[in-house]
C-alpha positions as CSV (number, residue, x, y, z in Angstrom):
1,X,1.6,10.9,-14.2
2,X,0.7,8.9,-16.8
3,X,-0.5,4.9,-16.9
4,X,2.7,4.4,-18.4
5,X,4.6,5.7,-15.7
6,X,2.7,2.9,-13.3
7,X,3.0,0.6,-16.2
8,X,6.8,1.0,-16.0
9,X,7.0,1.0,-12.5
10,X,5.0,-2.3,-12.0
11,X,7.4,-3.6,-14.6
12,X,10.2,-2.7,-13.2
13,X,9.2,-3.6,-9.4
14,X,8.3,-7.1,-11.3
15,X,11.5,-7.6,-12.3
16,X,13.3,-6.6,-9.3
17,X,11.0,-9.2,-7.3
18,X,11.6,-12.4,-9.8
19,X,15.1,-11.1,-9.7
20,X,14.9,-12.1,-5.9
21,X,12.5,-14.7,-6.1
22,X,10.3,-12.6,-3.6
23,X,6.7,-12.4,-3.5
24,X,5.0,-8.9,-2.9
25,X,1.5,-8.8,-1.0
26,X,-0.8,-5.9,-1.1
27,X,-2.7,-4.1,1.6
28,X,-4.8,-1.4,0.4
29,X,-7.7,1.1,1.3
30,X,-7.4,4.6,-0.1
31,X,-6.3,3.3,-3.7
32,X,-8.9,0.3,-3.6
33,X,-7.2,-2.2,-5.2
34,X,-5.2,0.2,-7.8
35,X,-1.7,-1.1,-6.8
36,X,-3.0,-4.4,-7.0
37,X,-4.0,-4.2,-10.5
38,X,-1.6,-2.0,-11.7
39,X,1.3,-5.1,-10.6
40,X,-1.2,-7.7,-12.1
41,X,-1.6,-6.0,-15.4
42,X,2.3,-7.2,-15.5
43,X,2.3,-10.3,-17.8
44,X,4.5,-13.1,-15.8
45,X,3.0,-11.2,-12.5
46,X,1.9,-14.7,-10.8
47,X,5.4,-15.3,-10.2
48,X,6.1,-12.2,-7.9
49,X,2.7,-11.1,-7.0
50,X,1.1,-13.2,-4.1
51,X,-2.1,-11.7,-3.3
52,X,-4.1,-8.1,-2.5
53,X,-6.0,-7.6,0.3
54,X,-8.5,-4.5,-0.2
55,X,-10.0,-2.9,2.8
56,X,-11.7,0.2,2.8
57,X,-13.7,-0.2,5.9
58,X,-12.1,-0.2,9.7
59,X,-14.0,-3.7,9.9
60,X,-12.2,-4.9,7.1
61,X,-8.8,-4.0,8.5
62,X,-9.3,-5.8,11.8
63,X,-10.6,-8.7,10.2
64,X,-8.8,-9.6,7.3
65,X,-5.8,-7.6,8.4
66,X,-5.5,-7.8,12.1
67,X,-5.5,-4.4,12.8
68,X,-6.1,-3.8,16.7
69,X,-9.6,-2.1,17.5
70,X,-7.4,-0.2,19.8
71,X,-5.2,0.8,17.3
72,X,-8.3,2.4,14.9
73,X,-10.0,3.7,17.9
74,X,-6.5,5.4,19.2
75,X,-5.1,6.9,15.6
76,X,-7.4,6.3,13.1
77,X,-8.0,4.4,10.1
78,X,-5.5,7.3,8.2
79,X,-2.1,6.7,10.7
80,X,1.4,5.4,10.2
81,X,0.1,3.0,13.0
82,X,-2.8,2.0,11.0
83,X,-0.7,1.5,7.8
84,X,1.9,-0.3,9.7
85,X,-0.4,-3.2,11.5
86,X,-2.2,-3.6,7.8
87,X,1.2,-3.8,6.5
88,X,2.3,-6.8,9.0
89,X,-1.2,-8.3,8.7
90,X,-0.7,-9.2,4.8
91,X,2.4,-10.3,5.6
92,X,1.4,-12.5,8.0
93,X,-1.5,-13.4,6.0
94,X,-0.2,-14.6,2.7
95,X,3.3,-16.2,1.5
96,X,4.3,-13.2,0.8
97,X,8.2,-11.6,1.8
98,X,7.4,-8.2,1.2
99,X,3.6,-6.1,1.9
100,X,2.7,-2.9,1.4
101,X,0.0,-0.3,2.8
102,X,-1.8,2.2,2.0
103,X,-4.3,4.3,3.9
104,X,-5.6,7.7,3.3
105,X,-7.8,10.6,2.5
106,X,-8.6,10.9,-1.2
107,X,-11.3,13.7,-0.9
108,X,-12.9,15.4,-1.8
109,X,-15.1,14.6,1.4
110,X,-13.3,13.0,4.7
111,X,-10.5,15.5,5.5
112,X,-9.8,17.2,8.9
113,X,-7.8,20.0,10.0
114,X,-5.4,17.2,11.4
115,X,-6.3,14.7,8.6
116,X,-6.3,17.1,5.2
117,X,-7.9,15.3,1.7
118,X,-4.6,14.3,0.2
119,X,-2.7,12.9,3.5
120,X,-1.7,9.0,2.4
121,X,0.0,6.8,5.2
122,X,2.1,4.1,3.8
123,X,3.9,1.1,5.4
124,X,6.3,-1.1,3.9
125,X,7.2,-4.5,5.3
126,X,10.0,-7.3,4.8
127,X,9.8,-10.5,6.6
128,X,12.8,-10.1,8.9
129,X,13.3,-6.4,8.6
130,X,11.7,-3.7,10.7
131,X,9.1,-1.6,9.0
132,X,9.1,1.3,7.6
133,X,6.8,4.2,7.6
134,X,6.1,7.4,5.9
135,X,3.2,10.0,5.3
136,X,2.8,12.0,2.3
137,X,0.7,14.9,0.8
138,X,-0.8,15.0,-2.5
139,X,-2.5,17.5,-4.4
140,X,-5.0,17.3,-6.8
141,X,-9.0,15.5,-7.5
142,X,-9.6,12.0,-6.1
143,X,-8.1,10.1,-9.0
144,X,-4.8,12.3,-8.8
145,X,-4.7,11.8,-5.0
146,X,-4.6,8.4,-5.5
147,X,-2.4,7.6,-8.8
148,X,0.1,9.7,-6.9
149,X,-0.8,7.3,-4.0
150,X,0.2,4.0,-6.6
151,X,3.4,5.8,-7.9
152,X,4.5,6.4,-4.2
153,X,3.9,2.9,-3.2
154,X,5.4,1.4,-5.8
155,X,8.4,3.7,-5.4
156,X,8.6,2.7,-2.0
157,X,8.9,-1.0,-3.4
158,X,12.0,-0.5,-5.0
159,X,14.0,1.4,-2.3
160,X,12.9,-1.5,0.1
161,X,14.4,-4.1,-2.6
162,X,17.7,-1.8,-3.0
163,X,18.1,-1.5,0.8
């Protein structure tokens, strides 16, 4: 996948945001901040694009995000569970309508025989709506892992707007 694909992607999940007069906020770990500056390299992106919260570490998610100790200590930073609370904690954070979350193994080191390098836990969230979940695999180096990570976020975006 190419930068243009995330290029058109942000594009397009830009204009299906102002569209809506909606306001995305991000919750990231795995993909440190990529979604976040993939949306904002959109010119016009202040309109739709609220804010980005990047949190690598398990402290990070509990304090900026909410996430419950118990919650970390019970799944794991790498969880739907995980993804989910992050995803509620930006939304409850910021002025935003919609969140997403990302959470994940991007290798090379850090996988286990339950959590492989390339598992990514995503959570997407709309004020009003309940949230919705899903874990993928990717394939590939650290930088693939997580571009597919972006592209699968972003993805996720859109079929939250069209539902």
């Amino acid at each position: 996948m190419t930068s243009d694909t995330l290029t058109t992607l942000a594009t397009l999940v830009g204009a299906r945001l102002k569209e809506r007069g909606l306001m995305l906020a991000t919750a990231e770990s795995c993909t440190g901040g990529w979604v976040a500056q993939s949306l904002t390299s959109v010119s016009g992106s202040s309109d739709w694009f609220e804010r980005g919260f990047v949190t690598y570490s398990n402290s990070a998610k509990a304090e900026m995000l909410g996430v419950a100790p118990e919650t970390l200590a019970g799944h794991g930073a790498v969880s739907e569970q995980t993804a989910r609370e992050m995803a509620s904690g930006a939304l409850a954070r910021s002025r935003a309508d919609l969140a997403l979350a990302i959470t994940g193994v991007a290798g090379p080191t850090g996988g286990s025989a339950d959590k492989p390098v390339g598992m990514v836990c995503f959570a997407w969230a709309r004020k009003g709506a309940p949230i919705t979940c899903s874990t993928r695999r990717f394939s590939g180096d650290r930088e693939a892992v997580r571009r597919q990570s972006v592209i699968a976020a972003l993805q996720g975006v859109l079929e939250l707007l069209e539902s």
